[in-house]
C-alpha positions as CSV (number, residue, x, y, z in Angstrom):
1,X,0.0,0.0,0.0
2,X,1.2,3.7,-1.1
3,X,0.7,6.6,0.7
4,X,0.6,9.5,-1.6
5,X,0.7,12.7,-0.5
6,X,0.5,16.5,-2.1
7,X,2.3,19.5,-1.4
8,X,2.3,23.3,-2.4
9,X,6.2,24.4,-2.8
10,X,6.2,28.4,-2.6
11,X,8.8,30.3,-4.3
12,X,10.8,30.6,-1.0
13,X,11.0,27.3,0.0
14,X,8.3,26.8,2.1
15,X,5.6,24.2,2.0
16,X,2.2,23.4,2.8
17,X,0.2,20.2,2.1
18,X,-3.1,20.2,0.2
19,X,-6.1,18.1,-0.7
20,X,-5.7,17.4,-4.0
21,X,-3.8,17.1,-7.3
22,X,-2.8,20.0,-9.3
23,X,-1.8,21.1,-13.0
24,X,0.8,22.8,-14.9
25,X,0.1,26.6,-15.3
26,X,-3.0,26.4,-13.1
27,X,-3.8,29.3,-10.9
28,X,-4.1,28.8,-7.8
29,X,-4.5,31.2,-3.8
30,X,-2.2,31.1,-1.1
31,X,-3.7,28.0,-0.1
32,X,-3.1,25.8,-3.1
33,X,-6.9,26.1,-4.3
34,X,-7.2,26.4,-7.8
35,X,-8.8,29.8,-9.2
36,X,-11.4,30.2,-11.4
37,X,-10.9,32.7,-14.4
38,X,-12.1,35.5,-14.9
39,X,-10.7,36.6,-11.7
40,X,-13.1,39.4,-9.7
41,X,-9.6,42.1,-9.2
42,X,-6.5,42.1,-10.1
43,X,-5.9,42.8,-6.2
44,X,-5.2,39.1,-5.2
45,X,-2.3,37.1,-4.6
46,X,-2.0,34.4,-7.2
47,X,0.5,31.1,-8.1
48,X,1.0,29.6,-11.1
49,X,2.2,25.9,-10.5
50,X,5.2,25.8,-13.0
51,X,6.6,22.4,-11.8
52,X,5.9,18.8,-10.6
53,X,7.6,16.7,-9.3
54,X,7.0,12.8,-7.8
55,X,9.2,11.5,-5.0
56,X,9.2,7.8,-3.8
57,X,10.2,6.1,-0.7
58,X,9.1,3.0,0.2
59,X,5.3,2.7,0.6
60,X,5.3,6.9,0.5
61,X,4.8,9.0,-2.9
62,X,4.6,12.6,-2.1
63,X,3.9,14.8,-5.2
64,X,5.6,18.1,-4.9
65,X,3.8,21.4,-7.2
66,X,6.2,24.0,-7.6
67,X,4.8,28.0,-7.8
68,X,5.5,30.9,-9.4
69,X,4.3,34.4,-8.2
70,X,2.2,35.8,-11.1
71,X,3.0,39.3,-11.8
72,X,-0.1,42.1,-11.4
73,X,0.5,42.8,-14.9
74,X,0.1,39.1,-16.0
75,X,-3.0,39.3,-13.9
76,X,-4.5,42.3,-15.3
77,X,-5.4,40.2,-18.5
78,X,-6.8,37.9,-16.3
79,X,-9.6,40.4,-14.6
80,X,-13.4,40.4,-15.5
81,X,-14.3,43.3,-17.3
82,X,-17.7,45.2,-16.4
């Protein structure tokens, strides 16, 4: 039996664990929860996972998603209109 397990690596090094599996260029909050576009304000904090990676040790898989800090700019594109 393997216990898999998911992480949230933040750009500094820290990490938190979270509920459930992510992708590649999601958007996600400080928490790891994945953001639905169009966002409401530009005004938010928001990660990009950019990597992920799988480590195994016997019985264990951990599955570590790397994130980026998207730029204000980047997320002004990303901001409902109206």
């Amino acid at each position: 039996m393997t216990i898999e397990t998911r992480y949230i690596i933040y750009p500094d090094g820290e990490t938190q664990e979270i509920g459930r599996l992510l992708r590649i260029d999601e958007f996600v909050d400080l928490n790891g929860i994945p953001l639905e576009l169009p966002l409401r304000s530009e005004r938010v904090i928001v990660y990009r996972v950019v990597k992920i990676r799988h480590r195994e040790n016997r019985g264990e898989l951990d599955i570590l998603h790397y994130l980026e800090l998207v730029p204000a700019a980047e997320l002004r594109s990303c901001v409902r209109r109206g």
